[in-house]
C-alpha positions as CSV (number, residue, x, y, z in Angstrom):
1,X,-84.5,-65.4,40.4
2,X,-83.4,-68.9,40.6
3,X,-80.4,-70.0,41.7
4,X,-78.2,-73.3,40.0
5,X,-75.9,-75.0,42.7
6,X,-73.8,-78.0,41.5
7,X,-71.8,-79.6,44.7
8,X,-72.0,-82.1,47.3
9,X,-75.4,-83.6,49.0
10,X,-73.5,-85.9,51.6
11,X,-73.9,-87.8,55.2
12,X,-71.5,-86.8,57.7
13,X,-70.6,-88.3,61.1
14,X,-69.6,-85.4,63.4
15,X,-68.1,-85.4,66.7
16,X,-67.8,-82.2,68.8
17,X,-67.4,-81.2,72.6
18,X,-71.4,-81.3,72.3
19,X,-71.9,-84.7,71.2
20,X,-71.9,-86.6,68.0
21,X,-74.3,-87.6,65.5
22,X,-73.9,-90.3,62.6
23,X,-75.2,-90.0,59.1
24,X,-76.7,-86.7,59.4
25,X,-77.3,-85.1,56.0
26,X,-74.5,-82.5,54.6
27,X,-72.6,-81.9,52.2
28,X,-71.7,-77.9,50.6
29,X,-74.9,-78.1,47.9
30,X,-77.3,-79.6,51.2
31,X,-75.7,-76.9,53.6
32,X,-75.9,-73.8,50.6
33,X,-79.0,-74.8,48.7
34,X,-80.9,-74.8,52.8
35,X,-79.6,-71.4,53.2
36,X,-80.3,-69.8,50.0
37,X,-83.9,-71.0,49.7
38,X,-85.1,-68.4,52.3
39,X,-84.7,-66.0,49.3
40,X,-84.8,-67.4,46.5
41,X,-85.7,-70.3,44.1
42,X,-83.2,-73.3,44.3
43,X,-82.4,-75.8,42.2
44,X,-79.3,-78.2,43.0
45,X,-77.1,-80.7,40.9
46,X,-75.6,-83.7,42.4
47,X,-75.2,-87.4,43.0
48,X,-76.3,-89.9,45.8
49,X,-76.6,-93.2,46.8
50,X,-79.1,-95.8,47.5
51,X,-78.7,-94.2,51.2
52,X,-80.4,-91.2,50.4
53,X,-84.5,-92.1,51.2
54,X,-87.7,-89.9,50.3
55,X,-87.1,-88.7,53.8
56,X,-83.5,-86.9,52.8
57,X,-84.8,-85.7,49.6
58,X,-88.1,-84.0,52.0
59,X,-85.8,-81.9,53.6
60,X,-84.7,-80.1,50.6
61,X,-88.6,-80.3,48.9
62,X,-89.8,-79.1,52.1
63,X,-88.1,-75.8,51.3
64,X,-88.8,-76.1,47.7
65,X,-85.9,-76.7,46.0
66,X,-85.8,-78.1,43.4
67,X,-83.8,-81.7,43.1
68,X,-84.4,-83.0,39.2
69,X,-81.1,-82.6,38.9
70,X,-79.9,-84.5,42.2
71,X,-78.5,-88.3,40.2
72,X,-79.3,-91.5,42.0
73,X,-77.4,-94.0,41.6
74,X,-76.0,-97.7,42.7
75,X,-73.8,-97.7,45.9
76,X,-73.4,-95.3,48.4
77,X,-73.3,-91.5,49.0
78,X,-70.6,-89.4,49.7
79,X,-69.6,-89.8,53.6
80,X,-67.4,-87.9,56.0
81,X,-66.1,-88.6,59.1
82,X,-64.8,-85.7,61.2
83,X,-64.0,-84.3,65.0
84,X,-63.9,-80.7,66.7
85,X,-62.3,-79.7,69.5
86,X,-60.8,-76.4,71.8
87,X,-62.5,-73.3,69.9
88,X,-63.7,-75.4,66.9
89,X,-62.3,-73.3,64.2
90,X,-61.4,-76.4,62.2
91,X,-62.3,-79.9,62.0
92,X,-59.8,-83.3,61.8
93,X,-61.0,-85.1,59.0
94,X,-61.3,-88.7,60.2
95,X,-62.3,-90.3,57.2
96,X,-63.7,-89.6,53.4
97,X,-65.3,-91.7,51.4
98,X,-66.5,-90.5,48.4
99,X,-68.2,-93.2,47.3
100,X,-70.9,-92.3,44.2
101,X,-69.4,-89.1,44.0
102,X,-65.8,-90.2,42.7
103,X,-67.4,-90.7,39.6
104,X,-69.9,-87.6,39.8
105,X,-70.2,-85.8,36.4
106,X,-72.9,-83.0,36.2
107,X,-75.8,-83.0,33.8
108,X,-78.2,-80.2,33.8
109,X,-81.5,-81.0,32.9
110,X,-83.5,-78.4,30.2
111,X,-85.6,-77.3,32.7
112,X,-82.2,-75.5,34.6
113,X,-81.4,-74.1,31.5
114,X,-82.8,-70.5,32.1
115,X,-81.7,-70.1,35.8
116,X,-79.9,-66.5,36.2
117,X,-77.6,-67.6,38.6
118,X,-75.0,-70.6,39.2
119,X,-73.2,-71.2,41.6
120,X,-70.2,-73.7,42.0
121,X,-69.9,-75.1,45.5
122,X,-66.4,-76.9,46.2
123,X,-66.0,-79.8,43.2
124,X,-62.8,-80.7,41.0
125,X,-62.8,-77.6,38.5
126,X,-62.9,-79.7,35.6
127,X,-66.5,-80.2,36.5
128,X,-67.0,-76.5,37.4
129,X,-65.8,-75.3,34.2
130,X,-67.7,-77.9,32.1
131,X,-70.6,-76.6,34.2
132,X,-69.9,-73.3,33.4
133,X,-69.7,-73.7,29.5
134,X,-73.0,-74.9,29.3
135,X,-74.7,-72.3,31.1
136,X,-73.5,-69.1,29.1
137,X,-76.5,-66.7,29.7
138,X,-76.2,-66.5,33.6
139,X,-76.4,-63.5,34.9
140,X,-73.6,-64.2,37.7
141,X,-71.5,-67.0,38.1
142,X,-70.2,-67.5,42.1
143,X,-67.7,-70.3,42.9
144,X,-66.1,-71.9,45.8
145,X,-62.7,-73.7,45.8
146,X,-60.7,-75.4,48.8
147,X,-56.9,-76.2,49.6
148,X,-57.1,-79.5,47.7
149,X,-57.7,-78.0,44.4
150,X,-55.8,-74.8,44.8
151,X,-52.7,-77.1,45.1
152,X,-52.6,-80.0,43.0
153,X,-54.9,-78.4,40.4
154,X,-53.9,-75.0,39.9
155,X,-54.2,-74.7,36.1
156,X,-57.8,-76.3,35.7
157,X,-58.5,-73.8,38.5
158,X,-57.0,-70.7,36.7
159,X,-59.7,-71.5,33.9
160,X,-62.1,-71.2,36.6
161,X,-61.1,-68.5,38.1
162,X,-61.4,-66.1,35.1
163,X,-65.1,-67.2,34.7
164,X,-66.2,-66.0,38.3
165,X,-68.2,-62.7,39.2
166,X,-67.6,-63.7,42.8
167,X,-65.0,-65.7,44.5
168,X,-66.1,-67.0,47.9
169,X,-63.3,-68.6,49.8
170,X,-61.7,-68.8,53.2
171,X,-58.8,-66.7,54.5
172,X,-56.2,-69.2,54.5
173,X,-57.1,-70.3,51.1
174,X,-56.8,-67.0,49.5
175,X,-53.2,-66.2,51.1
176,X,-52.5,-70.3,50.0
177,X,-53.9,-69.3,46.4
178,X,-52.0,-65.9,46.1
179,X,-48.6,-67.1,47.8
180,X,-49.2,-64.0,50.1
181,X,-49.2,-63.6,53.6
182,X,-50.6,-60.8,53.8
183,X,-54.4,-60.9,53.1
184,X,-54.9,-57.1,51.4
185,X,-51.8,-58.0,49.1
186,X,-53.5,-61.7,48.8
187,X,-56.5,-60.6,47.5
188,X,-55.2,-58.3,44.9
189,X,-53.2,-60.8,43.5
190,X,-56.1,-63.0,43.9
191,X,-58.7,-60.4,42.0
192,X,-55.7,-60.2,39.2
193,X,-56.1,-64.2,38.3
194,X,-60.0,-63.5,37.3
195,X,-62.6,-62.8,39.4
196,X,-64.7,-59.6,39.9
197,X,-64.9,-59.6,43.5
198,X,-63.3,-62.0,46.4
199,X,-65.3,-62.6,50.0
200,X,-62.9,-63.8,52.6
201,X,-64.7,-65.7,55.3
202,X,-63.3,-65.7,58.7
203,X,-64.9,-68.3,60.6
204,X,-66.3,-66.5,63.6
205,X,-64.7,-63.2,62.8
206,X,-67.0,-62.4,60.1
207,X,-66.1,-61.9,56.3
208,X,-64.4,-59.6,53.9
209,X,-65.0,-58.4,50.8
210,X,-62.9,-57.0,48.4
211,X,-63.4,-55.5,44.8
212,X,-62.1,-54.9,41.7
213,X,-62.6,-52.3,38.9
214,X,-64.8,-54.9,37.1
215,X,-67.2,-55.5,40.4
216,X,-70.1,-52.7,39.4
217,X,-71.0,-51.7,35.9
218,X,-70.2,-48.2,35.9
219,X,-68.3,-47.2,39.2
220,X,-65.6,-47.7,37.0
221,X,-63.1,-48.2,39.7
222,X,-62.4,-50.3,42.5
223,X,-64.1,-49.6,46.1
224,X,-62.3,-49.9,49.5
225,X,-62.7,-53.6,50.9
226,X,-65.9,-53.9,53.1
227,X,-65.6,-56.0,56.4
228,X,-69.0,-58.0,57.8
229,X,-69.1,-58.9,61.4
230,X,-69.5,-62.6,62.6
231,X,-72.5,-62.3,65.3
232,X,-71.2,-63.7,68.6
233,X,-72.4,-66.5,69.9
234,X,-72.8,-68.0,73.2
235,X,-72.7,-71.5,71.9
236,X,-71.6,-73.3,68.9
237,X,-72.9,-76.7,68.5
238,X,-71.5,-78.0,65.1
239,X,-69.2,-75.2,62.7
240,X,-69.7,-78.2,59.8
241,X,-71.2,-76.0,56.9
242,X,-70.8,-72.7,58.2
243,X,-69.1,-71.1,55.3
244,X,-71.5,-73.1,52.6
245,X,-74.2,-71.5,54.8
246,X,-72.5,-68.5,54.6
247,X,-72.3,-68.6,50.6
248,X,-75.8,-69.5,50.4
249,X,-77.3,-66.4,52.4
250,X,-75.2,-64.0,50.3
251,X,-75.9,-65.6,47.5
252,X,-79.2,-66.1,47.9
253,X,-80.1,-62.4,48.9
254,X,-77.7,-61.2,45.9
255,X,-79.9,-63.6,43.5
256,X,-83.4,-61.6,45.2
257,X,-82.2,-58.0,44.4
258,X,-83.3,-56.8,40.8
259,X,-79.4,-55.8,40.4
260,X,-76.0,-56.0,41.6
261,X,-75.3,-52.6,43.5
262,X,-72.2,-52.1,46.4
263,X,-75.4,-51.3,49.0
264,X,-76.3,-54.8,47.9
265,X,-73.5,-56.8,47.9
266,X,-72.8,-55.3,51.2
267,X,-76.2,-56.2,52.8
268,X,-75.1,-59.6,51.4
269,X,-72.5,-60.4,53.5
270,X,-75.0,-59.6,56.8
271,X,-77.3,-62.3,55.4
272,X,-74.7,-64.7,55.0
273,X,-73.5,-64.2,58.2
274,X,-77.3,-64.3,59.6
275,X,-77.4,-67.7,57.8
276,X,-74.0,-69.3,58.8
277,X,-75.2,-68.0,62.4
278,X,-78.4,-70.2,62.5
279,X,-76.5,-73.3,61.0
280,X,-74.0,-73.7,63.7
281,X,-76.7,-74.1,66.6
282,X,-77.3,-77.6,66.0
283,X,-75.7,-80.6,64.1
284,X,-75.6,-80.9,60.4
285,X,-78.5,-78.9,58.6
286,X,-80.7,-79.3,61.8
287,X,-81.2,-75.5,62.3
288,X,-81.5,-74.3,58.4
289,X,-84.4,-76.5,57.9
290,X,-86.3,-74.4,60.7
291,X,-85.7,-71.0,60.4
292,X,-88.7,-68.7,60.5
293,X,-88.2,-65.7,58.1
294,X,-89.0,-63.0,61.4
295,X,-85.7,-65.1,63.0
296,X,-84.3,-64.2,59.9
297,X,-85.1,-60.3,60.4
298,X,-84.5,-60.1,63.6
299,X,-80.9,-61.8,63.4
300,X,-80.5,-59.3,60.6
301,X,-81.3,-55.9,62.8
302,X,-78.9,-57.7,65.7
303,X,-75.7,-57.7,63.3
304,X,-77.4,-53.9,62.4
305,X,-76.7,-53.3,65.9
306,X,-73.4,-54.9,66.5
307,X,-72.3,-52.9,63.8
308,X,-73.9,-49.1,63.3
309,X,-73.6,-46.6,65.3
310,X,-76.6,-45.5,65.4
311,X,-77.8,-48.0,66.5
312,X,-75.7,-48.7,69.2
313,X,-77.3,-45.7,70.4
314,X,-74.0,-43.7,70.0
């Protein structure tokens, strides 16, 4: 079932202790819309710049998503500058120019108007809630939010917030949004404000996910928090896009299922973490444009393993 992402498509210039690349393409809709096409149909709303050539656009076509709704117009595309060091766990932004995208306002074409599922990558929420008023008969709505927004723009977000299925944000954001150290008081306060269900992404510890009595159709009550491992890894190139990685696995595997069960939204939080694991071993969307779908299993019976006991052969 298809999938609607409205977000970013962006160049970034990235610095890390394993080099640096300039102008690679990025961006959260680039790094989710990648991820979430091993499972599903795609289809992505955004803006660029005269920057972005027939060869940028071929990497999303390539894995066919669909880009009607990507906007070109005069000047440049959104571009950031940033730098990683020690254990890479967050990047020093060096620079931001949004460019095109200040101005970015989202216009779904008809042909989007049937997709099941939408998802709002990391925009102002003005824009995600206009979004999300013209696309009333989704099945499930997913959104993303950052720091930024949850600071300056609380209210606008609030309206968001009460329109979500699923939440997907970091850890520090959800204690930043609840005014709650404490992540399990956090998210409950968090889950109060609107959304169904929160995911807590952890970087390279994995992800949480917590529910509500409102996250399955007749449980009809609220199920213990589920906690996803992060697969280690040996070597991490580039963390830039990670967690829209992340949200683009889930997503996308949650958008393939023919419903919304807790045995699948658990199994969604492995393929996220399958897909944020391929994306950090090489700069910018390097990785995701190459994945094989056998990689794709066979990550998926590693984190089995990690995991289960039985099949650590315990």
């Amino acid at each position: 079932m298809a999938i609607l992402v409205v977000g970013s498509v962006a160049f970034d210039n990235i610095e890390t202790p394993h080099g640096a690349v300039k102008d690679c393409l990025g961006g959260a809709a680039t790094h989710f819309s990648l991820a979430a096409s091993y499972f599903t149909p795609v289809r992505v709303i955004a803006v660029v710049g005269k920057d972005f050539t027939a060869e940028h656009e071929a990497i999303f076509t390539r894995r066919g998503i669909d880009t009607r709704g990507i906007e070109r117009s005069e000047g440049l595309s959104f571009h950031w500058t940033g730098s990683y060091s020690g254990n890479m766990d967050e990047a020093k932004t060096l620079g931001t120019d949004l460019n095109v995208f200040e101005t970015f306002q989202p216009k779904i074409p008809d042909a989007y108007k049937d997709s099941e599922y939408l998802f709002l990558a990391n925009i102002d929420p003005v824009l995600q809630s206009r979004v999300r008023s013209q696309m009333s008969n989704v099945r499930m709505v997913c959104g993303d939010t950052m720091n930024y927004w949850i600071a300056d723009h609380s209210a606008n977000l609030a309206k968001v917030l009460r329109e979500l299925d699923v939440l997907l944000i970091n850890d520090g954001e959800a204690r930043m949004l609840a005014g709650e150290r404490n992540l399990v008081l956090a998210a409950e306060k968090v889950l109060a404000m609107g959304p169904k269900t929160l995911v807590v992404k952890h970087g390279e510890y994995g992800a949480t996910a917590f529910f509500s009595d409102r996250s399955f159709p007749g449980v009809g009550k609220a199920l213990r928090p589920f906690r996803a491992p992060a697969l280690p890894l040996s070597e991490v190139v580039d963390p830039t896009g990670a967690g829209d990685s992340f949200a683009g696995g889930f997503y996308g595997y949650l958008a393939s299922q023919p419903e919304l069960t807790p045995a699948v939204l658990r199994t969604a939080m492995f393929y996220g973490g399958v897909m944020g694991s391929f994306a950090v071993e090489r700069f910018g969307t390097e990785r995701l444009q190459n994945v094989s779908g056998e990689e794709i299993d066979e990550r998926f019976k590693l984190f089995l393993e990690i995991s289960h006991l039985e099949y650590a052969g315990v």
